[in-house]
PABAZA-133719 format. One line per field, with one value per residue (C-alpha): y, x negated, z; residue number from 1. Coordinates in Angstrom, 1 decimal. Layout:
% residues N
yy <- Y  ...
xx <- X  ...
zz <- Z  ...
i <- NUM  ...
//
This chain:
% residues 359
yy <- 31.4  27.9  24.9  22.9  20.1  21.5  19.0  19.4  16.4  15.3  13.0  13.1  12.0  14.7  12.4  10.9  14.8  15.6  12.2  13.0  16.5  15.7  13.1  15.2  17.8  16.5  15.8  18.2  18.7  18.4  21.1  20.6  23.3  22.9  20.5  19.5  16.9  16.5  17.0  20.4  22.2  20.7  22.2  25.6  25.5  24.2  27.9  29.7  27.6  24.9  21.8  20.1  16.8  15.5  13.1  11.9  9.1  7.1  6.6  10.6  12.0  14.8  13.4  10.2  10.4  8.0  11.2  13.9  12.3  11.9  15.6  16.6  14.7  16.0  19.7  20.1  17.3  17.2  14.1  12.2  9.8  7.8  6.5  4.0  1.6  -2.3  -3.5  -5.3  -2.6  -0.3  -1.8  -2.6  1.4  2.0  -0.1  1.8  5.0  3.9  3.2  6.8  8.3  8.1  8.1  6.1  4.0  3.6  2.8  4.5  5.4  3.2  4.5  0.9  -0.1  2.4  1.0  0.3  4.5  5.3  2.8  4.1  8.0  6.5  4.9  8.0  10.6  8.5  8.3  11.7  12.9  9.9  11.7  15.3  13.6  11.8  12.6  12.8  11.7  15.4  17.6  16.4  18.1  17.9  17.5  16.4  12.4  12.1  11.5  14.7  13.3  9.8  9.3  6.1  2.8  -0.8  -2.5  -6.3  -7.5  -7.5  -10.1  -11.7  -11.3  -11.5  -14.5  -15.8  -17.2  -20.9  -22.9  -25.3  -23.1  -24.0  -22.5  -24.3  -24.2  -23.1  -18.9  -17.2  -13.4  -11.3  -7.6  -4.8  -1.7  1.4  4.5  4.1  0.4  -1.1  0.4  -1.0  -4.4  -4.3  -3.8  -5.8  -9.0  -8.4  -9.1  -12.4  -15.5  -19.2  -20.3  -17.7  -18.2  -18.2  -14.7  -13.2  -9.4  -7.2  -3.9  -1.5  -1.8  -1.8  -5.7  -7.0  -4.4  -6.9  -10.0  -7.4  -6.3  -9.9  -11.4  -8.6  -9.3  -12.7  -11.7  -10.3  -12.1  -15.2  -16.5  -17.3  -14.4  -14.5  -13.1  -15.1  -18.2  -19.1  -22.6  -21.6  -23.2  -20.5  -22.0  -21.1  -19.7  -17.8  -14.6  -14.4  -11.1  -10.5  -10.1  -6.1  -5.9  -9.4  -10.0  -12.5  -14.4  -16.9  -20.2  -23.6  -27.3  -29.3  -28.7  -26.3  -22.7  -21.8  -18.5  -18.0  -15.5  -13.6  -10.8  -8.4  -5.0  -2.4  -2.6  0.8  1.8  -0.9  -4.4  -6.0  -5.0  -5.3  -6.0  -8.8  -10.3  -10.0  -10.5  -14.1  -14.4  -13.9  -16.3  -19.1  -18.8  -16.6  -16.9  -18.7  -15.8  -11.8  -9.0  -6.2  -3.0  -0.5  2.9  4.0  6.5  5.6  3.4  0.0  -2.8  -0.9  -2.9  -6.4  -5.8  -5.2  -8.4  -10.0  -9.1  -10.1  -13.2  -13.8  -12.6  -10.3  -7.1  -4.6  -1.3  0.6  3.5  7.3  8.4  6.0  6.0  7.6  7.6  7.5  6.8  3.0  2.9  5.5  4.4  1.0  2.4  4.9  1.4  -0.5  -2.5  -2.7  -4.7  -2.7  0.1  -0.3  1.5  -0.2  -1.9  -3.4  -5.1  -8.2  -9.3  -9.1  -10.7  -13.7  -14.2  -17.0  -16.7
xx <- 4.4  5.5  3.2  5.3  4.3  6.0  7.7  8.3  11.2  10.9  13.3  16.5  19.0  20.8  22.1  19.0  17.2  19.8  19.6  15.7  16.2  18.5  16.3  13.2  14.7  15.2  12.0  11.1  7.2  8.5  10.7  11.6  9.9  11.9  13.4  12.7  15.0  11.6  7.8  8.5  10.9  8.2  5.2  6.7  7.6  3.9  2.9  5.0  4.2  2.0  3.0  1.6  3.2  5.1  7.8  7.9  9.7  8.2  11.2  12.5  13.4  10.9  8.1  7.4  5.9  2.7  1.5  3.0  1.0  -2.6  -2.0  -1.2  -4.6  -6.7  -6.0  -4.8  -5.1  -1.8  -0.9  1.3  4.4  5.6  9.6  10.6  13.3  13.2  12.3  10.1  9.2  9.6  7.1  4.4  4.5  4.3  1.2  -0.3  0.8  -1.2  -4.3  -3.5  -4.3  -0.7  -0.9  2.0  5.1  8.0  11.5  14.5  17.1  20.8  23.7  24.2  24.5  23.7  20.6  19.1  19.7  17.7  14.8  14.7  14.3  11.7  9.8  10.2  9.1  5.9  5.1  5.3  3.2  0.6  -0.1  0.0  -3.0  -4.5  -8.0  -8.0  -10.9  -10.8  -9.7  -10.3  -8.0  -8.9  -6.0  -5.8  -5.9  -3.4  0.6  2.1  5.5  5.9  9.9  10.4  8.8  9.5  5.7  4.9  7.2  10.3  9.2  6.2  6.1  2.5  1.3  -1.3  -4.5  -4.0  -6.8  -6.6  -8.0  -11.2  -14.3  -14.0  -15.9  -12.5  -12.3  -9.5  -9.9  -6.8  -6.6  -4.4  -3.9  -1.7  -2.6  -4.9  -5.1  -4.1  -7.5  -9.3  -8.0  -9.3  -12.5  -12.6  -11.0  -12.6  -16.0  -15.0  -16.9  -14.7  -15.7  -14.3  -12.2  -8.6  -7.3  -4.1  -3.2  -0.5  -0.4  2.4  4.5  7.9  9.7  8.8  6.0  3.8  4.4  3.3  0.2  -0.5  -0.7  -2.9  -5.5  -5.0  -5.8  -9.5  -10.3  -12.1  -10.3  -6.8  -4.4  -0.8  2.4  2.8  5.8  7.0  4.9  2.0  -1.3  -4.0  -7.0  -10.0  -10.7  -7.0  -5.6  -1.8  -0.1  3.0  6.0  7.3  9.8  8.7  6.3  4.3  3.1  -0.6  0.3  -1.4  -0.3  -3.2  -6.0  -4.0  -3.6  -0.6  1.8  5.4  7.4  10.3  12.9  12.8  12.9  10.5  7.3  5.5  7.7  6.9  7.8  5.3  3.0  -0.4  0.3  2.5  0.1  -2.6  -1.0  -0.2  -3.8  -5.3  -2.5  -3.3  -6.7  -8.5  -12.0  -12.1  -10.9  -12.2  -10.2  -10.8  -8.4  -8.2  -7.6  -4.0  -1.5  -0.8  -1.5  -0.4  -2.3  -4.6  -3.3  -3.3  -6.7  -7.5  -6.0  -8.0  -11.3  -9.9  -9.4  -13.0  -12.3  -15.1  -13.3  -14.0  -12.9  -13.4  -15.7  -13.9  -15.8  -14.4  -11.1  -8.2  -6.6  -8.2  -5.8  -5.6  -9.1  -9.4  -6.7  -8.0  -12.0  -10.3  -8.7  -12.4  -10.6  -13.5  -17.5  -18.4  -17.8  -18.8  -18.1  -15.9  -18.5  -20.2  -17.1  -16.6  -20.5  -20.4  -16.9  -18.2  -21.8  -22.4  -21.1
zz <- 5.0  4.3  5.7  4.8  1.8  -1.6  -3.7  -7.4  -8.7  -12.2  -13.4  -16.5  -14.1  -12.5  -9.7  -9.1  -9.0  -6.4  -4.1  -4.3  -3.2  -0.2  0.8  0.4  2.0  5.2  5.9  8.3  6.8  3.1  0.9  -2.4  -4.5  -7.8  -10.1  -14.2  -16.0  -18.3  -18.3  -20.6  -18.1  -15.4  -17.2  -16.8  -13.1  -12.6  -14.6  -12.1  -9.0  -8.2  -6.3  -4.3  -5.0  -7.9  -7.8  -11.7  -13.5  -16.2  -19.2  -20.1  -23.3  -25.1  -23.2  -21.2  -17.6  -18.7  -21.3  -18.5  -16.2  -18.5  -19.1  -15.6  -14.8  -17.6  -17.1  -13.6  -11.0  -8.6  -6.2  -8.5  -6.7  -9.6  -8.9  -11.3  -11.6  -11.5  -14.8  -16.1  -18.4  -15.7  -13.3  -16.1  -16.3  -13.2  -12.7  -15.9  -13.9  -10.9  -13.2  -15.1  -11.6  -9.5  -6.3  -4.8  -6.7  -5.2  -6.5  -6.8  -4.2  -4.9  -2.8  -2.0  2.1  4.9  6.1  1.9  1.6  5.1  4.4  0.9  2.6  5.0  2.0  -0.4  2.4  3.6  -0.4  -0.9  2.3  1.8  -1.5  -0.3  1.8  -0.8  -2.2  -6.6  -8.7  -10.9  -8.0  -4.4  -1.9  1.4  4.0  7.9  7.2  10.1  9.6  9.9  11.1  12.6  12.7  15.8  14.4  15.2  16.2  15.1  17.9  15.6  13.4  15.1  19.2  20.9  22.6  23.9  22.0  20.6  21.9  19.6  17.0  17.2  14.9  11.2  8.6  6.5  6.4  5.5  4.4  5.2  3.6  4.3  2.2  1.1  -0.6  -3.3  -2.2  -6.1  -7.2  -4.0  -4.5  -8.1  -7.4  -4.2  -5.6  -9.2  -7.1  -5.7  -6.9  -7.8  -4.7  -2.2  0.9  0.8  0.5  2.0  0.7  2.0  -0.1  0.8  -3.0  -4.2  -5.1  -8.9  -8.8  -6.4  -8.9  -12.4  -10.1  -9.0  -12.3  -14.0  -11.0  -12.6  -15.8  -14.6  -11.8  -11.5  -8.8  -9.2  -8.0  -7.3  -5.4  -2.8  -2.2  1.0  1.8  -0.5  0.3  1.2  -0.5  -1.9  -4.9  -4.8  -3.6  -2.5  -2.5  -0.4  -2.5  -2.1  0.4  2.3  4.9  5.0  8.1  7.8  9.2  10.0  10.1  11.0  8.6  6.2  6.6  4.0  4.3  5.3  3.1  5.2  5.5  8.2  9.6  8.5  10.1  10.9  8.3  5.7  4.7  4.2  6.9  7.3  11.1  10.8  8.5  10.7  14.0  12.4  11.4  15.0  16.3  13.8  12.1  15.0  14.9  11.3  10.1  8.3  8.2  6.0  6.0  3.4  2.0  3.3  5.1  8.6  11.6  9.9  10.4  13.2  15.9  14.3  13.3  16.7  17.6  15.2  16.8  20.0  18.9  17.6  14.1  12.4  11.4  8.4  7.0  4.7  5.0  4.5  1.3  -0.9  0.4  -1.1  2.3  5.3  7.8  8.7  8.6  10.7  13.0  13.2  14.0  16.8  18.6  18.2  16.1  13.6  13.3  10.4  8.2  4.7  1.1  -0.7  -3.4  -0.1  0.6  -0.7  -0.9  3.3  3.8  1.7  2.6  5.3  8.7
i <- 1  2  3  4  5  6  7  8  9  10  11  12  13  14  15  16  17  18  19  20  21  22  23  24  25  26  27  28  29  30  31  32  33  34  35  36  37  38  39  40  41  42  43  44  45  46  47  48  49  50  51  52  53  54  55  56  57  58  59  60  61  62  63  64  65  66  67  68  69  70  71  72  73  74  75  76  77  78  79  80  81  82  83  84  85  86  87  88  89  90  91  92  93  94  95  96  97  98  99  100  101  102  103  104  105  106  107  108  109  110  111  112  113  114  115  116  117  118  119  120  121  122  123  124  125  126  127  128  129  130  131  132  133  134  135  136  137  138  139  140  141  142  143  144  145  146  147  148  149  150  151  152  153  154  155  156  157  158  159  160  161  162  163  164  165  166  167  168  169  170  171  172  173  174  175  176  177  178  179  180  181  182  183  184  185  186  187  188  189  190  191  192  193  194  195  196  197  198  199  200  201  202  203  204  205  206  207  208  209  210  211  212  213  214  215  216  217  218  219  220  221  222  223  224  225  226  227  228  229  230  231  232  233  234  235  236  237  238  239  240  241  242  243  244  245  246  247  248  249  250  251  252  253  254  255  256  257  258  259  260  261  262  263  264  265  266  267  268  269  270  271  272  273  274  275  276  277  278  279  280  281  282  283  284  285  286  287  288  289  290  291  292  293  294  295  296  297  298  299  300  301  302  303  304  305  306  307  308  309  310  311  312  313  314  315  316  317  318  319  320  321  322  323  324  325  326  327  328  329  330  331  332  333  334  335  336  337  338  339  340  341  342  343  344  345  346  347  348  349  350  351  352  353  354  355  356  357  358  359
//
């Protein structure tokens, strides 16, 4: 028998059905289980056979994926990948996916350059075993939280090499509050940044997510937040009283010129298998904020951001993660306790009230 993760592909495009299933396929840990050019022919695959992760888009004929999904989660709970395109409609969906229940969104493959097609099957592969791992509100599966396959990954040293401490950065009264999530992390972030008072420290997010879907997912925050929430610019002043979000497929490095912290927005390789990552983000926090500044990482697949964190606390940072019950995901957490990476372990409602209480 089969351990392997069993992949069901919903989608109306024939091409896109078979560049999923090719890409799916050579995963060594996934196999594509079936296919369904809409939720109806889906729906009867599911009576024969039960998945354990769907790959659905949003826009198909007969039925769209948002109603697919809301019945999918209703009557049987399965780990949902949503893969949309880049529109704005498209990514305004998606998000609604992600609130319907979805685990991961991703987008869609092009046949466009060599390395866009093999970062696209890195992305789509990690999406689809971060949700085979993923815990659901109606139906919580229990899997091993660790990555089943780790293909070679480049570290923070491609875009950001180590050095040693900056002495100069001496204890301020000015904190800055750098986040890193994955899996499940759009619903952390929500609560987390829903909870922050006007007056909060400058706040600097990296959540693994797709281009375009980072600015629609930014400015909802902004629409029920208090504090002002935005995809991060290159040059952007981190201030308080405002949250930047790295833009999908950008990292995004914390800098400082004299008195201001502000962020730098760049291209680069992947990074444990993402761009952003939560590592370069923090590696760049120890190096320039170091002591004045609180790093919290969050519910997600993988080891990203576990050794920036740790660099954080080395460099006089106080460190927090997120406790295992209420995350979706608990790898990076995990990863980042295992390295003693991490001060405290809270749920996530405990969160935000310790990060901005008095230091």
């Amino acid at each position: 028998m089969s351990d392997k993760v069993k992949v069901l592909i919903v989608d109306d495009s024939a091409i896109v059905r078979q560049t999923l299933a090719q890409i799916i396929d050579s995963d060594p840990l996934l196999e594509v289980m079936g296919t369904a050019s809409d939720p109806y022919f889906a729906a009867k695959k599911i009576a024969e056979e039960v998945p354990d992760v769907i790959t659905l888009d949003v826009e198909m004929p007969r039925m769209d994926g948002l109603t697919f999904l809301k019945k999918i989660m209703s009557q049987h709970p399965i780990p949902v990948v949503i893969i949309s395109s880049l529109t704005a409609q498209g990514t305004e969906t998606g998000l609604k996916a992600l609130e319907l229940g979805a685990v991961e969104i991703i987008t869609k493959p092009q046949m466009n350059t060599k390395q866009f097609i093999e970062e696209s099957r890195i992305r789509i592969c990690d999406a689809v075993r971060a949700a085979a791992h993923a815990k659901l509100k109606l139906k919580r599966r229990r899997f091993e939280a660790e990555p089943m396959y780790v293909a070679p990954k480049l570290s923070a040293d491609a875009v950001l090499p180590p050095s040693t401490p900056n002495l100069s950065m001496i204890k301020t009264t000015e904190i800055v509050i750098a986040v890193g999530a994955s899996t499940g992390g759009t619903e952390a972030l929500t609560s987390f940044l829903k909870a922050m008072p006007l007056d909060t420290p400058g706040i600097v997010i990296v959540q693994h997510m797709p281009e375009k879907f980072t600015t629609s997912f930014a400015n909802r925050l902004n629409e029920i937040c208090q504090i002002t929430v935005k995809e991060a610019e290159n040059g952007d002043s981190v201030i308080r009283g405002r949250a930047l979000i790295a833009p999908g497929n950008f990292h995004m490095l914390l800098k400082r010129s004299g008195a201001r912290y502000y962020v730098e927005v760049k291209e680069g390789p992947l990074v444990n298998r993402h761009r952003p990552s939560v590592d370069v983000l923090f590696r760049s926090t120890a190096r320039y904020a170091g002591a004045n500044a609180i790093g919290v990482i969050m519910t997600g697949m993988g080891d990203d951001g576990a050794r920036g964190l740790l660099e954080m606390k080395q460099s006089g940072a106080k460190t927090v993660a997120q406790d295992e019950k209420t995350c979706v995901v608990f790898g990076m957490p995990k990863e980042a306790i295992k390295m003693g990476a991490v001060d405290k372990i809270l749920p996530l409602d405990s969160i935000a009230p310790y990060v901005i209480r008095p230091i």
